[in-house]
C-alpha angles and dihedrals in degrees: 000000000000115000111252087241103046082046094053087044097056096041084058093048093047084052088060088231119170089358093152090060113055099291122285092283112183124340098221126100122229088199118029098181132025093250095179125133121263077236117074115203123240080243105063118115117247108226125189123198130215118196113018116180122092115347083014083063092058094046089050089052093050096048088045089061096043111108122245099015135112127212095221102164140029129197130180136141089218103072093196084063087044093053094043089046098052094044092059096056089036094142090058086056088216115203122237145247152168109178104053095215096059084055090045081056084049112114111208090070130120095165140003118223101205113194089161122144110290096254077061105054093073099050086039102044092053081050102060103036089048090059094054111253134121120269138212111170121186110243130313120050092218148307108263135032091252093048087054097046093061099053091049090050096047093049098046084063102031123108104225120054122258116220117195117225087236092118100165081088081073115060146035138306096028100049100038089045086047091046084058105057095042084047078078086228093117076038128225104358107223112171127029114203106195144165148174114189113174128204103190126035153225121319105256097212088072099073088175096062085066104048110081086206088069109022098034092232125286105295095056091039092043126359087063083091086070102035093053087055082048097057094038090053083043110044099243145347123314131270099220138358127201115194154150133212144171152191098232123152111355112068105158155137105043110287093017102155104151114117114253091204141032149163131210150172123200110194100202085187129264112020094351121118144158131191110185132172120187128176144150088220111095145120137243116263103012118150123267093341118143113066135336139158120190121180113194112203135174103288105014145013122244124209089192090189087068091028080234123165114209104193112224091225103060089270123156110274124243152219112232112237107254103215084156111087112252127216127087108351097208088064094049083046099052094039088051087052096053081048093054091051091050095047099042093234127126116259117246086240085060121179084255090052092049086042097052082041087052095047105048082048095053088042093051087051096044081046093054082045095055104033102217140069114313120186125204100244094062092046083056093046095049095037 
Protein backbone atom coordinates (compact mmCIF):
# COMPACT_ATOMS: atom_id res chain seq x y z
CA UNK A 1 0.00 0.00 0.00
CA UNK A 2 1.24 3.33 -0.99
CA UNK A 3 2.70 5.49 1.89
CA UNK A 4 0.11 8.69 2.86
CA UNK A 5 2.87 10.92 1.94
CA UNK A 6 4.08 9.47 -1.25
CA UNK A 7 0.24 9.35 -2.05
CA UNK A 8 -0.35 13.49 -1.15
CA UNK A 9 2.78 14.16 -3.09
CA UNK A 10 1.66 12.48 -6.38
CA UNK A 11 -2.31 13.94 -6.27
CA UNK A 12 -0.65 17.33 -6.19
CA UNK A 13 1.53 16.56 -8.94
CA UNK A 14 -1.43 15.03 -11.13
CA UNK A 15 -3.16 18.32 -10.38
CA UNK A 16 0.01 20.22 -12.27
CA UNK A 17 0.37 22.70 -8.87
CA UNK A 18 3.37 24.92 -8.55
CA UNK A 19 4.79 23.34 -12.16
CA UNK A 20 6.72 26.49 -13.03
CA UNK A 21 8.75 26.13 -9.85
CA UNK A 22 10.50 22.67 -9.53
CA UNK A 23 7.51 20.55 -9.06
CA UNK A 24 5.57 20.47 -5.68
CA UNK A 25 8.48 18.07 -3.91
CA UNK A 26 7.53 17.06 -0.22
CA UNK A 27 5.11 18.83 1.81
CA UNK A 28 6.93 18.74 4.98
CA UNK A 29 8.83 21.35 6.34
CA UNK A 30 12.32 20.77 7.63
CA UNK A 31 11.97 24.18 9.71
CA UNK A 32 8.71 25.14 10.79
CA UNK A 33 9.56 27.98 12.30
CA UNK A 34 13.11 30.84 11.70
CA UNK A 35 14.78 29.86 15.16
CA UNK A 36 17.71 32.07 14.72
CA UNK A 37 19.10 34.45 17.40
CA UNK A 38 18.11 38.39 17.43
CA UNK A 39 21.83 38.44 17.32
CA UNK A 40 23.41 37.54 14.10
CA UNK A 41 26.89 36.34 14.35
CA UNK A 42 29.61 37.96 12.77
CA UNK A 43 29.72 34.46 10.92
CA UNK A 44 26.33 34.24 9.01
CA UNK A 45 26.38 34.18 5.36
CA UNK A 46 24.84 37.34 3.49
CA UNK A 47 22.53 36.04 0.63
CA UNK A 48 20.92 38.26 -2.13
CA UNK A 49 17.86 37.07 -4.30
CA UNK A 50 17.03 37.77 -7.99
CA UNK A 51 13.83 37.17 -9.06
CA UNK A 52 11.43 36.92 -6.32
CA UNK A 53 8.12 36.29 -7.22
CA UNK A 54 6.72 32.64 -7.46
CA UNK A 55 9.09 30.14 -7.40
CA UNK A 56 11.50 33.17 -6.10
CA UNK A 57 8.92 33.23 -3.02
CA UNK A 58 9.63 29.72 -2.19
CA UNK A 59 13.62 30.14 -2.49
CA UNK A 60 13.39 33.19 -0.23
CA UNK A 61 11.48 31.16 2.22
CA UNK A 62 13.94 28.48 2.17
CA UNK A 63 17.08 30.80 2.58
CA UNK A 64 15.19 32.67 5.35
CA UNK A 65 15.04 29.38 7.35
CA UNK A 66 18.47 28.37 6.72
CA UNK A 67 20.51 28.72 9.68
CA UNK A 68 23.13 30.97 9.82
CA UNK A 69 22.20 33.25 6.57
CA UNK A 70 21.03 36.84 6.04
CA UNK A 71 18.98 38.00 3.53
CA UNK A 72 20.77 40.86 2.99
CA UNK A 73 19.34 42.12 -0.81
CA UNK A 74 16.43 41.94 -2.79
CA UNK A 75 16.04 42.50 -6.37
CA UNK A 76 13.03 42.35 -8.51
CA UNK A 77 11.57 44.46 -11.66
CA UNK A 78 7.70 44.00 -10.07
CA UNK A 79 7.74 46.48 -6.86
CA UNK A 80 4.94 45.04 -5.47
CA UNK A 81 7.40 41.52 -5.25
CA UNK A 82 10.08 43.72 -4.05
CA UNK A 83 7.96 45.13 -1.35
CA UNK A 84 6.33 41.34 -0.22
CA UNK A 85 9.62 39.98 -0.32
CA UNK A 86 11.34 42.61 2.01
CA UNK A 87 8.71 42.57 4.42
CA UNK A 88 9.11 39.00 5.01
CA UNK A 89 12.91 39.16 6.00
CA UNK A 90 12.29 42.35 7.63
CA UNK A 91 14.60 41.69 10.46
CA UNK A 92 17.57 41.21 7.90
CA UNK A 93 16.67 44.92 6.57
CA UNK A 94 17.57 43.72 3.12
CA UNK A 95 18.53 46.42 0.75
CA UNK A 96 16.74 46.93 -2.50
CA UNK A 97 16.99 46.78 -5.82
CA UNK A 98 15.43 46.81 -9.33
CA UNK A 99 18.32 46.57 -12.03
CA UNK A 100 20.62 43.00 -10.79
CA UNK A 101 23.62 44.22 -11.71
CA UNK A 102 23.52 47.22 -9.48
CA UNK A 103 22.83 44.13 -6.20
CA UNK A 104 25.79 41.89 -7.74
CA UNK A 105 27.99 45.52 -7.15
CA UNK A 106 26.39 45.42 -3.42
CA UNK A 107 28.75 44.94 -1.05
CA UNK A 108 27.37 43.24 1.87
CA UNK A 109 26.97 39.71 -0.35
CA UNK A 110 28.47 36.29 0.19
CA UNK A 111 25.95 34.39 -2.41
CA UNK A 112 23.10 35.19 -4.90
CA UNK A 113 20.14 32.97 -4.95
CA UNK A 114 18.70 33.61 -9.16
CA UNK A 115 14.80 32.16 -9.83
CA UNK A 116 14.59 34.44 -12.98
CA UNK A 117 12.70 33.32 -16.30
CA UNK A 118 14.50 30.73 -17.92
CA UNK A 119 16.06 33.18 -21.15
CA UNK A 120 17.70 35.02 -17.75
CA UNK A 121 19.37 32.42 -15.97
CA UNK A 122 22.40 32.22 -18.68
CA UNK A 123 23.35 36.32 -18.86
CA UNK A 124 22.71 36.35 -14.86
CA UNK A 125 24.28 33.58 -13.87
CA UNK A 126 27.99 34.81 -15.84
CA UNK A 127 27.26 38.03 -13.89
CA UNK A 128 27.28 37.00 -10.93
CA UNK A 129 30.01 34.30 -10.95
CA UNK A 130 32.14 36.60 -12.62
CA UNK A 131 31.80 38.97 -9.72
CA UNK A 132 32.86 36.48 -7.20
CA UNK A 133 30.15 35.44 -5.31
CA UNK A 134 28.49 32.01 -4.67
CA UNK A 135 25.63 30.85 -6.94
CA UNK A 136 22.75 28.92 -6.69
CA UNK A 137 20.35 29.25 -10.23
CA UNK A 138 16.93 27.66 -10.43
CA UNK A 139 16.88 24.80 -13.34
CA UNK A 140 17.79 24.90 -15.92
CA UNK A 141 21.04 26.03 -16.59
CA UNK A 142 19.88 27.90 -19.94
CA UNK A 143 18.15 27.72 -23.23
CA UNK A 144 20.78 27.16 -25.88
CA UNK A 145 24.05 25.41 -26.01
CA UNK A 146 25.70 28.35 -26.08
CA UNK A 147 23.83 29.70 -23.38
CA UNK A 148 24.82 26.65 -21.43
CA UNK A 149 28.28 26.67 -22.34
CA UNK A 150 28.82 29.91 -20.87
CA UNK A 151 27.63 29.34 -17.89
CA UNK A 152 29.71 26.15 -17.59
CA UNK A 153 32.61 27.96 -18.62
CA UNK A 154 32.05 31.06 -16.18
CA UNK A 155 31.54 28.84 -13.21
CA UNK A 156 34.72 26.33 -13.84
CA UNK A 157 36.70 29.35 -13.38
CA UNK A 158 34.81 31.14 -11.23
CA UNK A 159 35.76 31.71 -7.49
CA UNK A 160 32.79 31.13 -5.75
CA UNK A 161 30.64 27.49 -6.29
CA UNK A 162 27.49 27.33 -8.48
CA UNK A 163 24.73 25.23 -7.16
CA UNK A 164 21.60 24.17 -9.95
CA UNK A 165 18.08 24.49 -8.78
CA UNK A 166 17.65 20.60 -9.72
CA UNK A 167 16.81 19.58 -5.76
CA UNK A 168 15.39 16.17 -6.22
CA UNK A 169 19.39 15.19 -5.91
CA UNK A 170 18.69 16.11 -2.11
CA UNK A 171 15.90 13.91 -0.37
CA UNK A 172 14.44 10.75 -0.15
CA UNK A 173 13.40 9.01 -1.70
CA UNK A 174 15.39 10.03 -4.83
CA UNK A 175 18.55 10.09 -3.56
CA UNK A 176 18.38 6.96 -1.07
CA UNK A 177 16.60 4.86 -3.90
CA UNK A 178 19.38 6.19 -6.31
CA UNK A 179 22.09 5.40 -3.77
CA UNK A 180 20.87 2.20 -4.00
CA UNK A 181 21.14 1.27 -7.75
CA UNK A 182 24.51 2.77 -8.21
CA UNK A 183 25.37 0.87 -4.88
CA UNK A 184 25.49 -2.01 -7.50
CA UNK A 185 23.25 -4.04 -5.00
CA UNK A 186 19.98 -4.28 -7.74
CA UNK A 187 22.98 -4.64 -9.91
CA UNK A 188 23.77 -2.77 -13.60
CA UNK A 189 20.37 -0.48 -14.36
CA UNK A 190 19.49 -0.91 -18.07
CA UNK A 191 16.05 0.64 -18.97
CA UNK A 192 14.36 3.58 -17.30
CA UNK A 193 10.18 3.69 -17.79
CA UNK A 194 9.05 7.39 -16.73
CA UNK A 195 6.45 9.67 -16.89
CA UNK A 196 5.11 12.99 -15.85
CA UNK A 197 0.99 13.60 -16.89
CA UNK A 198 -0.30 16.49 -15.64
CA UNK A 199 -4.34 17.36 -14.86
CA UNK A 200 -4.29 20.56 -14.21
CA UNK A 201 -1.94 23.25 -15.92
CA UNK A 202 0.33 26.13 -15.86
CA UNK A 203 -0.25 28.78 -13.83
CA UNK A 204 -1.66 31.65 -16.23
CA UNK A 205 -0.24 34.60 -14.35
CA UNK A 206 3.55 33.48 -15.75
CA UNK A 207 3.14 34.61 -19.57
CA UNK A 208 6.75 33.70 -20.09
CA UNK A 209 6.32 29.67 -19.21
CA UNK A 210 4.20 29.56 -22.43
CA UNK A 211 6.33 31.40 -24.98
CA UNK A 212 9.27 28.83 -26.49
CA UNK A 213 11.31 31.98 -27.19
CA UNK A 214 11.72 32.45 -23.27
CA UNK A 215 11.22 29.33 -21.69
CA UNK A 216 12.59 27.29 -24.20
CA UNK A 217 9.46 25.09 -24.30
CA UNK A 218 8.44 22.36 -21.51
CA UNK A 219 10.82 20.01 -21.66
CA UNK A 220 13.73 22.41 -21.05
CA UNK A 221 11.54 24.44 -18.33
CA UNK A 222 10.30 21.42 -16.84
CA UNK A 223 11.15 17.87 -17.98
CA UNK A 224 15.17 18.73 -16.97
CA UNK A 225 13.98 17.11 -13.19
CA UNK A 226 13.80 13.91 -14.87
CA UNK A 227 16.50 14.14 -17.24
CA UNK A 228 19.06 15.07 -14.49
CA UNK A 229 17.92 11.60 -12.51
CA UNK A 230 18.35 10.19 -15.72
CA UNK A 231 22.05 11.26 -16.22
CA UNK A 232 23.03 10.64 -12.45
CA UNK A 233 21.39 6.61 -12.67
CA UNK A 234 23.29 6.59 -16.19
CA UNK A 235 26.39 7.97 -15.83
CA UNK A 236 25.98 10.98 -18.10
CA UNK A 237 23.89 12.52 -20.67
CA UNK A 238 22.54 10.61 -23.65
CA UNK A 239 23.98 10.01 -27.15
CA UNK A 240 20.92 10.38 -29.12
CA UNK A 241 17.23 11.03 -28.54
CA UNK A 242 14.18 10.18 -31.09
CA UNK A 243 10.92 11.83 -30.24
CA UNK A 244 7.54 13.37 -31.09
CA UNK A 245 5.40 16.25 -29.46
CA UNK A 246 2.22 18.53 -29.95
CA UNK A 247 0.14 21.36 -29.04
CA UNK A 248 -2.69 19.77 -28.82
CA UNK A 249 -5.43 20.84 -26.60
CA UNK A 250 -4.33 23.99 -24.33
CA UNK A 251 -3.89 26.81 -26.20
CA UNK A 252 -4.24 29.46 -23.95
CA UNK A 253 -3.62 31.74 -22.90
CA UNK A 254 -2.83 34.17 -26.00
CA UNK A 255 0.78 33.14 -27.71
CA UNK A 256 0.79 29.98 -26.16
CA UNK A 257 3.00 27.93 -28.49
CA UNK A 258 4.77 24.97 -25.87
CA UNK A 259 3.86 21.46 -26.71
CA UNK A 260 0.99 19.61 -23.89
CA UNK A 261 2.14 16.31 -24.76
CA UNK A 262 5.45 14.37 -25.91
CA UNK A 263 7.40 11.00 -26.38
CA UNK A 264 10.70 10.30 -26.25
CA UNK A 265 13.32 7.91 -26.23
CA UNK A 266 16.90 8.74 -24.91
CA UNK A 267 19.45 5.91 -26.05
CA UNK A 268 22.67 6.52 -23.02
CA UNK A 269 24.90 3.62 -25.34
CA UNK A 270 25.20 0.34 -24.86
CA UNK A 271 22.11 -1.15 -22.44
CA UNK A 272 20.83 2.27 -21.54
CA UNK A 273 17.52 3.30 -22.43
CA UNK A 274 14.81 5.61 -21.61
CA UNK A 275 11.38 5.74 -22.72
CA UNK A 276 9.46 9.22 -21.19
CA UNK A 277 6.13 10.70 -21.89
CA UNK A 278 5.19 14.03 -20.45
CA UNK A 279 1.97 16.06 -21.02
CA UNK A 280 -0.41 18.50 -19.46
CA UNK A 281 -3.06 16.67 -20.94
CA UNK A 282 -4.31 14.46 -18.80
CA UNK A 283 -7.46 13.36 -16.90
CA UNK A 284 -8.67 13.02 -13.02
CA UNK A 285 -8.37 9.48 -11.44
CA UNK A 286 -6.43 7.73 -13.72
CA UNK A 287 -4.42 5.19 -12.51
CA UNK A 288 -0.97 5.70 -11.56
CA UNK A 289 -0.69 9.18 -13.69
CA UNK A 290 1.28 11.89 -12.27
CA UNK A 291 4.55 11.18 -12.04
CA UNK A 292 6.66 7.92 -11.84
CA UNK A 293 10.24 6.77 -12.54
CA UNK A 294 11.03 3.24 -12.52
CA UNK A 295 14.85 1.90 -13.28
CA UNK A 296 15.00 -1.82 -14.00
CA UNK A 297 18.27 -3.18 -13.35
CA UNK A 298 19.75 -6.68 -13.33
CA UNK A 299 18.31 -8.12 -10.38
CA UNK A 300 15.37 -5.69 -9.35
CA UNK A 301 13.43 -3.09 -10.38
CA UNK A 302 13.53 0.32 -8.68
CA UNK A 303 10.33 2.88 -8.51
CA UNK A 304 12.59 5.56 -7.32
CA UNK A 305 9.28 7.96 -6.49
CA UNK A 306 8.37 5.31 -3.56
CA UNK A 307 11.85 4.42 -3.17
CA UNK A 308 10.26 0.72 -3.78
CA UNK A 309 12.37 -2.26 -4.63
CA UNK A 310 10.49 -5.00 -6.83
CA UNK A 311 13.03 -8.40 -6.65
CA UNK A 312 13.46 -10.07 -10.06
CA UNK A 313 12.98 -13.25 -8.61
CA UNK A 314 9.61 -12.99 -7.18
CA UNK A 315 11.05 -11.81 -4.21
CA UNK A 316 9.13 -9.65 -1.69
CA UNK A 317 9.34 -6.49 -2.54
CA UNK A 318 11.02 -3.79 -0.38
CA UNK A 319 11.19 -0.13 1.09
CA UNK A 320 14.55 1.45 0.52
CA UNK A 321 16.07 2.51 3.54
CA UNK A 322 15.80 6.30 3.64
CA UNK A 323 19.43 7.44 5.52
CA UNK A 324 18.78 11.01 3.57
CA UNK A 325 16.67 13.22 5.58
CA UNK A 326 12.99 13.58 4.03
CA UNK A 327 10.73 16.85 4.01
CA UNK A 328 10.76 19.75 1.26
CA UNK A 329 13.41 19.23 -0.80
CA UNK A 330 14.02 22.92 -1.78
CA UNK A 331 14.85 23.61 1.83
CA UNK A 332 17.40 20.51 2.16
CA UNK A 333 18.69 21.78 -1.13
CA UNK A 334 19.27 25.35 -0.21
CA UNK A 335 20.59 24.48 3.37
CA UNK A 336 23.06 21.92 1.68
CA UNK A 337 24.14 24.73 -0.56
CA UNK A 338 25.01 27.27 2.29
CA UNK A 339 26.99 23.95 3.78
CA UNK A 340 28.85 23.48 0.79
CA UNK A 341 29.95 27.18 0.79
CA UNK A 342 30.98 26.96 4.23
CA UNK A 343 32.82 23.81 3.83
CA UNK A 344 34.69 24.59 0.14
CA UNK A 345 33.28 21.36 -1.47
CA UNK A 346 31.08 21.04 -4.98
CA UNK A 347 27.33 20.62 -4.59
CA UNK A 348 25.86 17.35 -5.69
CA UNK A 349 23.58 19.58 -8.34
CA UNK A 350 27.08 20.73 -9.84
CA UNK A 351 27.23 22.98 -12.68
CA UNK A 352 28.30 19.50 -14.82
CA UNK A 353 25.70 17.95 -13.61
CA UNK A 354 23.07 21.28 -14.69
CA UNK A 355 25.14 21.40 -18.13
CA UNK A 356 24.72 17.39 -19.11
CA UNK A 357 20.39 18.13 -17.56
CA UNK A 358 20.24 20.99 -19.88
CA UNK A 359 21.45 19.35 -22.41
CA UNK A 360 19.42 16.06 -22.53
CA UNK A 361 16.70 18.31 -22.20
CA UNK A 362 17.86 20.80 -25.58
CA UNK A 363 18.74 17.31 -27.68
CA UNK A 364 15.18 15.67 -26.86
CA UNK A 365 13.50 19.15 -28.18
CA UNK A 366 15.72 19.50 -31.24
CA UNK A 367 14.85 15.98 -31.54
CA UNK A 368 10.74 16.79 -31.37
CA UNK A 369 11.79 19.83 -34.06
CA UNK A 370 13.24 17.82 -36.22
CA UNK A 371 11.51 15.07 -36.00
CA UNK A 372 14.06 12.52 -36.36
CA UNK A 373 17.01 11.10 -34.50
CA UNK A 374 19.13 13.48 -33.25
CA UNK A 375 22.52 12.38 -31.56
CA UNK A 376 24.52 14.48 -28.97
CA UNK A 377 27.61 15.10 -30.88
CA UNK A 378 25.85 17.00 -33.59
CA UNK A 379 23.81 19.15 -30.96
CA UNK A 380 27.65 20.10 -29.50
CA UNK A 381 29.08 20.86 -33.16
CA UNK A 382 26.35 23.01 -34.16
CA UNK A 383 25.92 24.51 -30.98
Amino acid sequence: MRQKDDFSRRQVLGKGLGAASAVLLGAVRVRAQDTRPTTVPVADLRCGMIGIGGRGSDLLSAVNQSPGVRVTALCDINPKHLQAAAEKVKDDRPRLFEDYRKLIEFKDLDAVVIATPVYLHAEMSVAVLNGGLHLYCEKPLGMTVKDCRAVLKAAQSAKGIYQGGTQLRYAHPWQSSIKLILSGEVGRPIFIRAHRHNVGDLPHDRQWLFEKRHCGDTIVEQAVHEFDLFNWILGGPPVRASGFGQQSLRFEPKGRDIMDNYALSLDYGKDKKVSYSHSWISAPKIPMDGRQEIVYCEEAAVDIENAMVYPRNFGEPYKVAPPEPAGDSTQLAIDDFFRCIREKRKPLASVQAGFDGAMAAILGRQSIEDGRVVTMEELLKEG
